[in-house]
Structure formats: C-alpha cells, structure tokens
mmCIF file of the N, C-alpha and C atoms, coordinates in Angstrom:
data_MODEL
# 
_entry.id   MODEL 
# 
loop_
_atom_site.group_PDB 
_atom_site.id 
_atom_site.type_symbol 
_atom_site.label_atom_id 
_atom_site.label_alt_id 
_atom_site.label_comp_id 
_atom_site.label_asym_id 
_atom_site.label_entity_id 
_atom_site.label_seq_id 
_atom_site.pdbx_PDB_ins_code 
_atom_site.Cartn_x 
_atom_site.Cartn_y 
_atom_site.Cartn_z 
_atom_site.occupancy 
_atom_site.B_iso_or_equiv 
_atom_site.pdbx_formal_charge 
_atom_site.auth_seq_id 
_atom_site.auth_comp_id 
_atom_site.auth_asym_id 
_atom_site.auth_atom_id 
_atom_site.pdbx_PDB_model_num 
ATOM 1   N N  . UNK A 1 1  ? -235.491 -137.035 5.946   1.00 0.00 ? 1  UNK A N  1 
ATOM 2   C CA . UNK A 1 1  ? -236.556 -137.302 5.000   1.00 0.00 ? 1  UNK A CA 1 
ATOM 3   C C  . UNK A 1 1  ? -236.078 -138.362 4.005   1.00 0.00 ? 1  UNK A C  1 
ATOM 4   N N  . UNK A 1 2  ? -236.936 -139.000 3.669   1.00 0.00 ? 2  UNK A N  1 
ATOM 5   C CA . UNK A 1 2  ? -236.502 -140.690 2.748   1.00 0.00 ? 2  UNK A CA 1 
ATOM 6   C C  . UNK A 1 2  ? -236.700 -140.325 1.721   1.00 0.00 ? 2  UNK A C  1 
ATOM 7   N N  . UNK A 1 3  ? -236.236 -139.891 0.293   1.00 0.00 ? 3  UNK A N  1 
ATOM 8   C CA . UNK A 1 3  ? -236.788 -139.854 -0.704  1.00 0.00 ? 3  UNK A CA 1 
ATOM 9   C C  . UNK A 1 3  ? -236.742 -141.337 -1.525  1.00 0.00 ? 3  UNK A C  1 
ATOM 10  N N  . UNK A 1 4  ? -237.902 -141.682 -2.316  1.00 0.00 ? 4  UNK A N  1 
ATOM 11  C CA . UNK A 1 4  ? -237.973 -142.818 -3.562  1.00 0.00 ? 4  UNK A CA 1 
ATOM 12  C C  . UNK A 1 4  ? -237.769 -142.838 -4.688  1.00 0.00 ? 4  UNK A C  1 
ATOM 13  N N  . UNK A 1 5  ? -237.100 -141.729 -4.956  1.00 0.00 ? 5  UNK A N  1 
ATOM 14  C CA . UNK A 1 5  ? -236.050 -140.699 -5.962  1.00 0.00 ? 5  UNK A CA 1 
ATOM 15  C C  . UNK A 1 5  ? -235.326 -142.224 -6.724  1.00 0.00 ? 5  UNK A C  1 
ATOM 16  N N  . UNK A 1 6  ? -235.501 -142.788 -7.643  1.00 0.00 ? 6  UNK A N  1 
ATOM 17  C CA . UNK A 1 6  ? -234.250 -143.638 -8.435  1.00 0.00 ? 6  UNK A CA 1 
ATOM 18  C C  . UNK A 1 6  ? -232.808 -142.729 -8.177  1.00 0.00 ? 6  UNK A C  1 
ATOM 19  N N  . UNK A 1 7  ? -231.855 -144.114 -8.089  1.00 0.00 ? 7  UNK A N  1 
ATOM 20  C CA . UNK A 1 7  ? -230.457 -143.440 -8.154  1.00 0.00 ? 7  UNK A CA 1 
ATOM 21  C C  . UNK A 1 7  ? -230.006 -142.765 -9.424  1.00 0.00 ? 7  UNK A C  1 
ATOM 22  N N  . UNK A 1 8  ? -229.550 -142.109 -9.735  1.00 0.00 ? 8  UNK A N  1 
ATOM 23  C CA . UNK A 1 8  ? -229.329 -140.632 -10.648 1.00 0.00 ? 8  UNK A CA 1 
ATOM 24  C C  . UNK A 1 8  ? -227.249 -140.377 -10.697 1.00 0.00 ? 8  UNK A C  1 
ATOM 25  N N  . UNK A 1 9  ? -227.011 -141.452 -11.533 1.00 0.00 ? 9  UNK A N  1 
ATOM 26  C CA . UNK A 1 9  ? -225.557 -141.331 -11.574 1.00 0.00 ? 9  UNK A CA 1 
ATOM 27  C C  . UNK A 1 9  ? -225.797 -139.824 -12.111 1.00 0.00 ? 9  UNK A C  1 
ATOM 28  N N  . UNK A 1 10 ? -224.069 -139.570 -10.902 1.00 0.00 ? 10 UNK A N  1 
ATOM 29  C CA . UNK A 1 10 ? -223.708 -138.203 -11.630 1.00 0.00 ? 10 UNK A CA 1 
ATOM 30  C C  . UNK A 1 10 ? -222.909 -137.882 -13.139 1.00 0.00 ? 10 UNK A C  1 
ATOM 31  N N  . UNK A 1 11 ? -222.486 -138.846 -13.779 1.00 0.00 ? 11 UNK A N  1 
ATOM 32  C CA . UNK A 1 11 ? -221.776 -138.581 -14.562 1.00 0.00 ? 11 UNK A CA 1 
ATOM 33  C C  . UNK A 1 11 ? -222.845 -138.450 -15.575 1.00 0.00 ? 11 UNK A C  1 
ATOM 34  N N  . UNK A 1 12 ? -222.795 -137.230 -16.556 1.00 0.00 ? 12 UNK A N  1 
ATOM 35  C CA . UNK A 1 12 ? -223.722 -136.849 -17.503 1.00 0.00 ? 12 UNK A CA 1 
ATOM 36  C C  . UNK A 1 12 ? -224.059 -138.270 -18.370 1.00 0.00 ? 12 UNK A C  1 
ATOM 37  N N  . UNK A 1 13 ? -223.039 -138.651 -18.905 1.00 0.00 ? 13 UNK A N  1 
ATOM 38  C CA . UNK A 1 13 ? -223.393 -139.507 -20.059 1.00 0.00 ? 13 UNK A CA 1 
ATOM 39  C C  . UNK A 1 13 ? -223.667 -140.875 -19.410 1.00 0.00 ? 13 UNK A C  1 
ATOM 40  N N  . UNK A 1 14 ? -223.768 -141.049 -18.420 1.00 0.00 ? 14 UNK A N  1 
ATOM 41  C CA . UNK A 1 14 ? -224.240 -142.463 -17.144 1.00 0.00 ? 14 UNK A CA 1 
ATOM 42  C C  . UNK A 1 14 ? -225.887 -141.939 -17.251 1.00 0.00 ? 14 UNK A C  1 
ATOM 43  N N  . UNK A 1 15 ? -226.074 -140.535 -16.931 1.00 0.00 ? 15 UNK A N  1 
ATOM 44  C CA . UNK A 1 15 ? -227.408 -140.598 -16.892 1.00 0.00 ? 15 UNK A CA 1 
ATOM 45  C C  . UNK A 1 15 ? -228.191 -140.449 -18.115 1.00 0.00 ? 15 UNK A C  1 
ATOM 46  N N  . UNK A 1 16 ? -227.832 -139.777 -19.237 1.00 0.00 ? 16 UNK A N  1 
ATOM 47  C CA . UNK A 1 16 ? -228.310 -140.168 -20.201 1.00 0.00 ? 16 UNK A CA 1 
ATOM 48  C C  . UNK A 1 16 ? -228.710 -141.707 -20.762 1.00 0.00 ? 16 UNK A C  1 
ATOM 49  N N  . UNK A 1 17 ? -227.815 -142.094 -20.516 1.00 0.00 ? 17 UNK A N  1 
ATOM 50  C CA . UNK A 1 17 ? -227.961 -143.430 -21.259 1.00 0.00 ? 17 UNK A CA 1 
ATOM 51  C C  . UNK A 1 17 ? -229.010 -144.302 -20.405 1.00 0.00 ? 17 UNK A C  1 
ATOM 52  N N  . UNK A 1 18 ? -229.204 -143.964 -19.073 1.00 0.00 ? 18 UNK A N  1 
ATOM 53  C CA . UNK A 1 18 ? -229.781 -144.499 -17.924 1.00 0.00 ? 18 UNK A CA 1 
ATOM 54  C C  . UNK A 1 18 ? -231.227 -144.116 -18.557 1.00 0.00 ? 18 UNK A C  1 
ATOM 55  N N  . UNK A 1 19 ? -231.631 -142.913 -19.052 1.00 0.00 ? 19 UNK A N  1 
ATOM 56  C CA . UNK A 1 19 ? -232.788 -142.039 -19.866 1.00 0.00 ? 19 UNK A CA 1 
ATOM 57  C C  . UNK A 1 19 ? -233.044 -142.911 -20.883 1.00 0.00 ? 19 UNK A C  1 
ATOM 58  N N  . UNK A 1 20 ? -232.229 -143.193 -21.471 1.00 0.00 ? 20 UNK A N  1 
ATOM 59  C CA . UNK A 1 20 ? -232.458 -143.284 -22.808 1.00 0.00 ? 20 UNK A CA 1 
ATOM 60  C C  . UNK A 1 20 ? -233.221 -144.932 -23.012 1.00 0.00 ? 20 UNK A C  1 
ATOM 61  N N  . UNK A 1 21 ? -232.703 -145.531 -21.890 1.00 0.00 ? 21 UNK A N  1 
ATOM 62  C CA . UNK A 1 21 ? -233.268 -146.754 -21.847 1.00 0.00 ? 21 UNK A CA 1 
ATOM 63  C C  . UNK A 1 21 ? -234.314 -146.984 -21.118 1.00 0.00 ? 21 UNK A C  1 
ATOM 64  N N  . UNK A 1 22 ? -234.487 -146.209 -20.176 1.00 0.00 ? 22 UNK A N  1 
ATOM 65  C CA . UNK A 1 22 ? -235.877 -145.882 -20.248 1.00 0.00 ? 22 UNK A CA 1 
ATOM 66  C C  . UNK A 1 22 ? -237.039 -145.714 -21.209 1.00 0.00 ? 22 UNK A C  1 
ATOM 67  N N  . UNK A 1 23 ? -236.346 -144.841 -21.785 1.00 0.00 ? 23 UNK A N  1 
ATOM 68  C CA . UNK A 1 23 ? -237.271 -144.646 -22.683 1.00 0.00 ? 23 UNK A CA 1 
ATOM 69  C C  . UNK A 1 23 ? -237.365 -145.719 -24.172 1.00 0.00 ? 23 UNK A C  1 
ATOM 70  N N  . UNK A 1 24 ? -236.420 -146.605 -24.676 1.00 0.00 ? 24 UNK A N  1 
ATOM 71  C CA . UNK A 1 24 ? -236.197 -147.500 -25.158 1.00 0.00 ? 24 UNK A CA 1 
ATOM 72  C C  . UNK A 1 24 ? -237.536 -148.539 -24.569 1.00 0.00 ? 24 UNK A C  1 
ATOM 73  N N  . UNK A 1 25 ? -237.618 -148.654 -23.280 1.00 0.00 ? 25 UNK A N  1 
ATOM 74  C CA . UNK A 1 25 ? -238.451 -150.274 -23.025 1.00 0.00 ? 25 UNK A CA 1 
ATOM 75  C C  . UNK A 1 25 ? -240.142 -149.670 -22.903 1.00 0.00 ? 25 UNK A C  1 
ATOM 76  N N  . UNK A 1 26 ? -239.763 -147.995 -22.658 1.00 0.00 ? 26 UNK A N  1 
ATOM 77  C CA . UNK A 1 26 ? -241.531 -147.370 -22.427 1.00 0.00 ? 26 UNK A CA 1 
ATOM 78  C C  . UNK A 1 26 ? -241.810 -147.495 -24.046 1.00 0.00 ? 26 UNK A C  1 
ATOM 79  N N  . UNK A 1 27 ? -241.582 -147.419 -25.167 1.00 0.00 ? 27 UNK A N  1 
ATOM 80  C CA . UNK A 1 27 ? -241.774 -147.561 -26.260 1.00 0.00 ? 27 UNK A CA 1 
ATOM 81  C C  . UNK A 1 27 ? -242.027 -148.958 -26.673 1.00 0.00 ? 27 UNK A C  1 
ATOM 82  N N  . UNK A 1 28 ? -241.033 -149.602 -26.287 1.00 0.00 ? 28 UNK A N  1 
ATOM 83  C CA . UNK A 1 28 ? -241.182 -151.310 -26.717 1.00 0.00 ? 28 UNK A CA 1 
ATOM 84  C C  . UNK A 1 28 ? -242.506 -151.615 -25.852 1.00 0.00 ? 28 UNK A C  1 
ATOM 85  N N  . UNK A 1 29 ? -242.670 -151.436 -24.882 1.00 0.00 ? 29 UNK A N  1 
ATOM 86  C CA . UNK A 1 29 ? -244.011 -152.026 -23.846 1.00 0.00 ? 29 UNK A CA 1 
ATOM 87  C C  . UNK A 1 29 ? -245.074 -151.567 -24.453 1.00 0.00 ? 29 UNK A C  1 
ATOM 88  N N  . UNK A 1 30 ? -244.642 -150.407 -25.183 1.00 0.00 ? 30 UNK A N  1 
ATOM 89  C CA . UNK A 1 30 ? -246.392 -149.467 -25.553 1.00 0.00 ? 30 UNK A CA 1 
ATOM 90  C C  . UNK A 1 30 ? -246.519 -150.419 -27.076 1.00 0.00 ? 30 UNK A C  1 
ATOM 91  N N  . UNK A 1 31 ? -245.238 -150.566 -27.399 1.00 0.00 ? 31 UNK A N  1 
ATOM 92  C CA . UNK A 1 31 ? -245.611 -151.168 -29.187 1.00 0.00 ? 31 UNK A CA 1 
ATOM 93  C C  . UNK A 1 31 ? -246.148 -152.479 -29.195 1.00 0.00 ? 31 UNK A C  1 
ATOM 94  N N  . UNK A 1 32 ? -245.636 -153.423 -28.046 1.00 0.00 ? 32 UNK A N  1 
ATOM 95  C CA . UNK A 1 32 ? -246.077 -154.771 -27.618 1.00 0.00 ? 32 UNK A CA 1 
ATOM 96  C C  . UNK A 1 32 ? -247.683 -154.442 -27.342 1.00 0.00 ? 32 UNK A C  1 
ATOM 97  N N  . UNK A 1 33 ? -247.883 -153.404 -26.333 1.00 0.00 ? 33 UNK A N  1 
ATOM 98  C CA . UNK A 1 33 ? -249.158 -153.401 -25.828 1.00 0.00 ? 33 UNK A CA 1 
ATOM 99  C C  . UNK A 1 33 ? -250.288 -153.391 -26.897 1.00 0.00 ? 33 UNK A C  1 
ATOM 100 N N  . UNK A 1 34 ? -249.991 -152.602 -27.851 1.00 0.00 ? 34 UNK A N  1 
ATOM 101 C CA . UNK A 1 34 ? -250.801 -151.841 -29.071 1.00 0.00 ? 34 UNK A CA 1 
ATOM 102 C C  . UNK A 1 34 ? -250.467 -152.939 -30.644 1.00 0.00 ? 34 UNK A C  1 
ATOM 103 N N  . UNK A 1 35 ? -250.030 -153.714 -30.418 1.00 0.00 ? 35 UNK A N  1 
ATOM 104 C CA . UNK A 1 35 ? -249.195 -155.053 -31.132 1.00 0.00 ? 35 UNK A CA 1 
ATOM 105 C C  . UNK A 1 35 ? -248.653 -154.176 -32.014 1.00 0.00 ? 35 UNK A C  1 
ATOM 106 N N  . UNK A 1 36 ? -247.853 -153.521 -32.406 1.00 0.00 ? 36 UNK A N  1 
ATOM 107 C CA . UNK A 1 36 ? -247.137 -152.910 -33.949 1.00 0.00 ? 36 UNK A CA 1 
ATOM 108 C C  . UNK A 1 36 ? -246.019 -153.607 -33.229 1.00 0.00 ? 36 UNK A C  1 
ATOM 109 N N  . UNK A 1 37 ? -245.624 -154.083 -34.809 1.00 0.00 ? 37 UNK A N  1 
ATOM 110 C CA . UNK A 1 37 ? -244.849 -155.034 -35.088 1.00 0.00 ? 37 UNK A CA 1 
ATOM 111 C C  . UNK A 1 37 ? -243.502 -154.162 -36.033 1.00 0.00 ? 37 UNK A C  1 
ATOM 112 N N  . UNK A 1 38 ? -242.555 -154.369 -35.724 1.00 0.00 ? 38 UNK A N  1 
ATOM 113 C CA . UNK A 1 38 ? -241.551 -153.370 -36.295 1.00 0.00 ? 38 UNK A CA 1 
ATOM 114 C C  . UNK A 1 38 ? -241.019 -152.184 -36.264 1.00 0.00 ? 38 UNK A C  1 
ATOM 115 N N  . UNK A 1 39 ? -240.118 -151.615 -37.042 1.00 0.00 ? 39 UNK A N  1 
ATOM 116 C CA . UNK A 1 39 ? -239.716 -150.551 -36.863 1.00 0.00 ? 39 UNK A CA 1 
ATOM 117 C C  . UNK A 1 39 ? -240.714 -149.346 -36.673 1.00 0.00 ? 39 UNK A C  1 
# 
C-alpha cells in the first residue's frame, strides 16, 4: 500500500520544528491573504 503520508523525521525535536514551520507559513499565508500587516 503507497501512502502520501509527508516524511515524519523520527527525531522528536526534527519533527517539531518540521510542525512548527508549518505552522509559521499557514499563518503568514492567512495574514497576507486577509492583508494584516504586522505583528
């Protein structure tokens, strides 16, 4: 079976940070989208 699963380092703090920037650019894209400007 093929999964389309993203690769998922095992080392805890590899995947956090892998998270975290995720979630870093889903925020920036939504603030661009919605124009707020700043912090």
């Amino acid at each position: 079976m093929i999964s389309n699963a993203p690769f998922m380092p095992a080392d805890p703090s590899e995947r956090f940070a892998m998270i975290f920037r995720a979630l870093q650019r889903s925020v920036a894209d939504n603030g661009y989208r919605l124009k707020i400007h700043g912090p």
